[in-house]
LOVEXMI-181063 format. One line per field, with one value per residue (C-alpha): residue in three letters; residue number from 1; x, y, z. Coordinates in Angstrom, 2 decimals, decimal comma, m for minus. Example, Ala and Ser with C-alpha at 12.3 -4.5 7.8 and 13.67 -1.06 7.14 Angstrom:
BEGIN
type (ALA	SER)
seq (1	2)
x (12,30	13,67)
y (m4,50	m1,06)
z (7,80	7,14)
END
This chain:
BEGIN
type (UNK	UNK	UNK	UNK	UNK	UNK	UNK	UNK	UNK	UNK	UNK	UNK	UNK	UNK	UNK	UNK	UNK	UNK	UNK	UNK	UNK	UNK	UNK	UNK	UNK	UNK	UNK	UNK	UNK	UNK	UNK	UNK	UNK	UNK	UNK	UNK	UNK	UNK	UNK	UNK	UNK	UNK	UNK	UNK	UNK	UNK	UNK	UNK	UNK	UNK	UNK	UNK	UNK	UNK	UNK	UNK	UNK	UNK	UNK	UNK	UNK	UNK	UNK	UNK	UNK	UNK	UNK	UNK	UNK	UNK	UNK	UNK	UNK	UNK	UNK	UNK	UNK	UNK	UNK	UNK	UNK	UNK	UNK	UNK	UNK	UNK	UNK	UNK	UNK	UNK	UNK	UNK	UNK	UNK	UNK	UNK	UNK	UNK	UNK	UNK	UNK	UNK	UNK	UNK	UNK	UNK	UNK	UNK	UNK	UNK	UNK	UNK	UNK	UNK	UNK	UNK	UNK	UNK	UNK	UNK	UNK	UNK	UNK	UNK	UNK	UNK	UNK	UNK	UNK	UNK	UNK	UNK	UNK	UNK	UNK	UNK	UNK	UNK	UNK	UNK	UNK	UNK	UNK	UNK	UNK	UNK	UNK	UNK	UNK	UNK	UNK	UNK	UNK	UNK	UNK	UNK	UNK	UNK	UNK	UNK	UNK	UNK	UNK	UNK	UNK	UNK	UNK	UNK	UNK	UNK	UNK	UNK	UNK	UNK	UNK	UNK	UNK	UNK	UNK	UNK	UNK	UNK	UNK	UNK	UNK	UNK	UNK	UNK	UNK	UNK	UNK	UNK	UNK	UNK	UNK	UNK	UNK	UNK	UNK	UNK	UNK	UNK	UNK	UNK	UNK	UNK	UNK	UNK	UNK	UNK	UNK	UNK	UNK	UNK	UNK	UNK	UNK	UNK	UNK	UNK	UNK	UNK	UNK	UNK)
seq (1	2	3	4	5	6	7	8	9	10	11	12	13	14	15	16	17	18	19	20	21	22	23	24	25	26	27	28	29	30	31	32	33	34	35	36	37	38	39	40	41	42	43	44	45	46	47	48	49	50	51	52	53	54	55	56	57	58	59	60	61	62	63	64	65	66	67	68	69	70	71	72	73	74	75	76	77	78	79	80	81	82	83	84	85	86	87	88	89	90	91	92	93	94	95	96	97	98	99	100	101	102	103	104	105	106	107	108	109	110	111	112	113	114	115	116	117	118	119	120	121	122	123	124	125	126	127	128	129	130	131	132	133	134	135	136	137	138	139	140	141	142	143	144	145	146	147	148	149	150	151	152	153	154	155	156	157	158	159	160	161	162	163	164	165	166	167	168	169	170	171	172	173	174	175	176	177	178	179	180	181	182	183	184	185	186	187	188	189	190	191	192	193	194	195	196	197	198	199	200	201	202	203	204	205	206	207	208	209	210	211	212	213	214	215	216	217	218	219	220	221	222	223	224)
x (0,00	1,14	3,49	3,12	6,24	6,10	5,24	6,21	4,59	6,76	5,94	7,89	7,26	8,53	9,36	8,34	6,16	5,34	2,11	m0,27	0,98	0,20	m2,36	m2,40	0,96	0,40	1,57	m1,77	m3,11	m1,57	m1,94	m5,48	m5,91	m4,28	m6,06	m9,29	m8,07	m6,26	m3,13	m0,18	2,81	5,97	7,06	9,92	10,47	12,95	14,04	12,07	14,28	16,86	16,57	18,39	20,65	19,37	16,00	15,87	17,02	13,34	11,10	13,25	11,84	12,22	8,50	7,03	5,34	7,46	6,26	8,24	6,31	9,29	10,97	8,64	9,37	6,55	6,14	3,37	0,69	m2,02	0,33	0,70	m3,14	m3,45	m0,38	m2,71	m5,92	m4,89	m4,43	m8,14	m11,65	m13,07	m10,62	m10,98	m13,66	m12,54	m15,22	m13,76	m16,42	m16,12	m12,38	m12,40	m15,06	m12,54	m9,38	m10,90	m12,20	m8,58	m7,09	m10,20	m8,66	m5,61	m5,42	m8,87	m9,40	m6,02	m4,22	m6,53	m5,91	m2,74	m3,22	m5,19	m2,56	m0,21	m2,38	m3,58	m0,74	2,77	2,29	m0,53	0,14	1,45	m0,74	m0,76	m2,29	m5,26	m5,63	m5,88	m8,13	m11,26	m11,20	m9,38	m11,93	m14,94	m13,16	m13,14	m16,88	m17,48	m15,21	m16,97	m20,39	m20,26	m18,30	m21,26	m23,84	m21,75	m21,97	m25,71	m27,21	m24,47	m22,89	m19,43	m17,91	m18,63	m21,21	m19,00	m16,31	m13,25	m9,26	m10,82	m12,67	m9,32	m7,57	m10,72	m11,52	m7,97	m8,28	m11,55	m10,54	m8,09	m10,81	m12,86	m11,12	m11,43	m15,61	m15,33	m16,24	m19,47	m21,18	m21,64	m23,94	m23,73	m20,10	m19,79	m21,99	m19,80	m16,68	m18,02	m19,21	m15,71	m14,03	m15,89	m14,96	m12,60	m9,66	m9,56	m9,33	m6,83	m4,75	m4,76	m3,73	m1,01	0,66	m0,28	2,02	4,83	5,68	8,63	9,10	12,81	13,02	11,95	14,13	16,52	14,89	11,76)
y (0,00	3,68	4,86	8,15	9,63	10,09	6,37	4,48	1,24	m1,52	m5,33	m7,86	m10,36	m13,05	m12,22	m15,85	m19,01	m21,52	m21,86	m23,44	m20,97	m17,93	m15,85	m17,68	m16,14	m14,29	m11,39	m10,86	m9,94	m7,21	m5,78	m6,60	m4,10	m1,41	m1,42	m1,38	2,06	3,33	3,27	3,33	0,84	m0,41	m3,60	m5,55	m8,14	m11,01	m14,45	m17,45	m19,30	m17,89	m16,41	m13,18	m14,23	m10,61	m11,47	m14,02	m11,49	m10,04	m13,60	m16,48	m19,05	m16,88	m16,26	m13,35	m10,84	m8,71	m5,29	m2,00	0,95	3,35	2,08	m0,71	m4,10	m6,97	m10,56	m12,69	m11,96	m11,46	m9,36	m7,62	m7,37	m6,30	m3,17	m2,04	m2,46	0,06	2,91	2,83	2,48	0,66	m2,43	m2,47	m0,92	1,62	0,47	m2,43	m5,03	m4,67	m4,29	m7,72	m9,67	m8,45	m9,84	m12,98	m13,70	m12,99	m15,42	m18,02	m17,36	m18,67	m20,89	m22,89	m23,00	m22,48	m25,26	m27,92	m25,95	m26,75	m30,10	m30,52	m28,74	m31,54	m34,23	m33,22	m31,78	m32,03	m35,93	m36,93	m40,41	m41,19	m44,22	m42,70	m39,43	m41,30	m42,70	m39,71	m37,46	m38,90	m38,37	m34,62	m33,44	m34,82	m32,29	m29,66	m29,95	m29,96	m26,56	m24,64	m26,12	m24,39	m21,55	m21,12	m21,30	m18,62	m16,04	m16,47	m13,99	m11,49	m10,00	m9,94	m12,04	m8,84	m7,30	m5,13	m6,11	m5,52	m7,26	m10,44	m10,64	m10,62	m13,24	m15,79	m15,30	m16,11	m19,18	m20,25	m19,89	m22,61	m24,66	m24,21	m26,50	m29,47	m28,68	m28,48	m24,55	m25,40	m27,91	m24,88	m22,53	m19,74	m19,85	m20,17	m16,49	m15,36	m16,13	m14,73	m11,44	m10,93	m11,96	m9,31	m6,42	m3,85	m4,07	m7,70	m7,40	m5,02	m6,49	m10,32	m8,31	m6,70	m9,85	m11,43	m8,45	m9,34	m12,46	m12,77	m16,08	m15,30	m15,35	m18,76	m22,01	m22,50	m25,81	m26,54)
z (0,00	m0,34	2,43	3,99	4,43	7,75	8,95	11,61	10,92	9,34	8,91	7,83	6,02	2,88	m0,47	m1,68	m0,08	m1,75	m3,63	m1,15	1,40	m0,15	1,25	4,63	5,82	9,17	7,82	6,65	10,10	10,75	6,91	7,80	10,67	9,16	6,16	8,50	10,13	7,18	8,44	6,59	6,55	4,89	4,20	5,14	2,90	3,72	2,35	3,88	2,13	3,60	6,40	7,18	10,97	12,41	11,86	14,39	16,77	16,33	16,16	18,07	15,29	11,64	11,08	10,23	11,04	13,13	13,73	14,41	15,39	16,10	18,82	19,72	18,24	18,53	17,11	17,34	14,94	18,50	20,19	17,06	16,55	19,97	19,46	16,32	18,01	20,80	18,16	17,17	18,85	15,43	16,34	20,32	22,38	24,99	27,44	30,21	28,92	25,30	25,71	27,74	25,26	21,80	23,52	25,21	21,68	20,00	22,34	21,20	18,07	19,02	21,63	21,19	17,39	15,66	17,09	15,58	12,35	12,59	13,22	10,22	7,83	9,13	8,55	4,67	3,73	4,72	6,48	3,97	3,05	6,42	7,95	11,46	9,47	8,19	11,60	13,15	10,80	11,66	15,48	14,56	12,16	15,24	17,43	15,30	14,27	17,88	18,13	15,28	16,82	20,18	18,67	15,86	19,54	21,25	18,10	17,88	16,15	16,41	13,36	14,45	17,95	19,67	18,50	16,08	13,83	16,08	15,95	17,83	13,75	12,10	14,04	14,08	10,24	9,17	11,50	9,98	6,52	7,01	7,77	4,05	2,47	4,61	4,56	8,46	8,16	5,40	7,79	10,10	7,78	10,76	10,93	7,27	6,60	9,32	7,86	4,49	6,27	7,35	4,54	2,28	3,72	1,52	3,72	3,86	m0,18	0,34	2,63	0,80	m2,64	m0,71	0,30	m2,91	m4,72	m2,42	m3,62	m6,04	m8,30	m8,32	m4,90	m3,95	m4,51	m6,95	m7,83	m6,84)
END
């Protein structure tokens, strides 16, 4: 996106993933929330194929995103979400209660959805083939049905997880949509509209193209 001059905002993220990857980096979080409060940004773009040393100086594993806002440095994609959400109202209520319900439902997010997500990847995709993986989809795709079932009861009728669309939106949609392929999301029609409803809005467009433009073919593997 455009840069203001004067910006303090920079996230870093790859310059190449591979194909299946692309879109779902966590990068797109925090492009997400900015885009929401127009705020502008710059990239930092770095090798996942090889990764720079001083990078894991800033994320102890090599992921991405990192976030510098002047002099603070963040990683983790919540605590990220959580930085951005404090600069604007339309991502976290000001009010104790709504503030509490947006960032109990961005740690739902993360610790009682995304973990089976990641179990899943695991299973279809990088050990598919494995016997112990077939073993263990059946009784891991249960679970999550029985996730998305009481976590389609708890959003009822409600547009957004709290009331309005808020940070706790970002970080549960980009868990969910790891879940479409699979079908898991589809068999919950509430959750599915949901999902949808997030997914349309104009800075979640913005924000996927961004990443999207990122990517460099050159970049990636020399064979692949």
């Amino acid at each position: 996106m455009p840069v203001n001059p004067a910006t303090t905002i920079e996230i870093t993220a790859f310059d190449w993933v591979p194909d299946f990857a692309r879109g779902f980096v966590r990068d797109l979080r925090p492009r997400w929330a900015c885009e929401e409060i127009g705020l502008d940004y710059a990239e930092r773009l770095i090798s996942a194929v090889d990764r720079p040393p001083e990078h894991f100086r800033d994320q102890p594993w090599g992921q991405v995103p990192v976030l510098c806002d002047g002099d603070v440095h963040l990683f983790e994609s919540g605590a990220i979400l959580l930085h951005l959400a404090e600069k604007d109202e339309r991502l976290l209520p000001r009010d104790p209660q709504g503030r509490a319900t947006v960032t109990s439902w961005l740690f739902a997010a993360y610790n009682s959805v995304e973990p089976a997500m990641f179990e899943l990847s695991t299973v279809d995709l990088f050990a598919a083939g494995e016997p112990w993986a077939k073993l263990r989809r059946p009784g891991l795709m249960d679970f999550i049905r029985a996730r998305f079932g009481r976590l389609a009861e708890a959003l009822g009728d409600r547009p957004y997880l709290a009331g309005d669309f808020s940070v706790a939106d970002i970080a549960m949609a980009t868990v969910l949509r790891e879940g479409i392929e699979s079908g898991a999301v589809a068999e919950h029609p509430q959750l599915e509209a949901y999902l949808a409803r997030c997914l349309e809005r104009p800075a979640f467009d913005r924000a996927l193209k961004a990443q999207l433009a990122a990517f460099r073919e050159e970049a990636g593997p020399a064979e692949r």
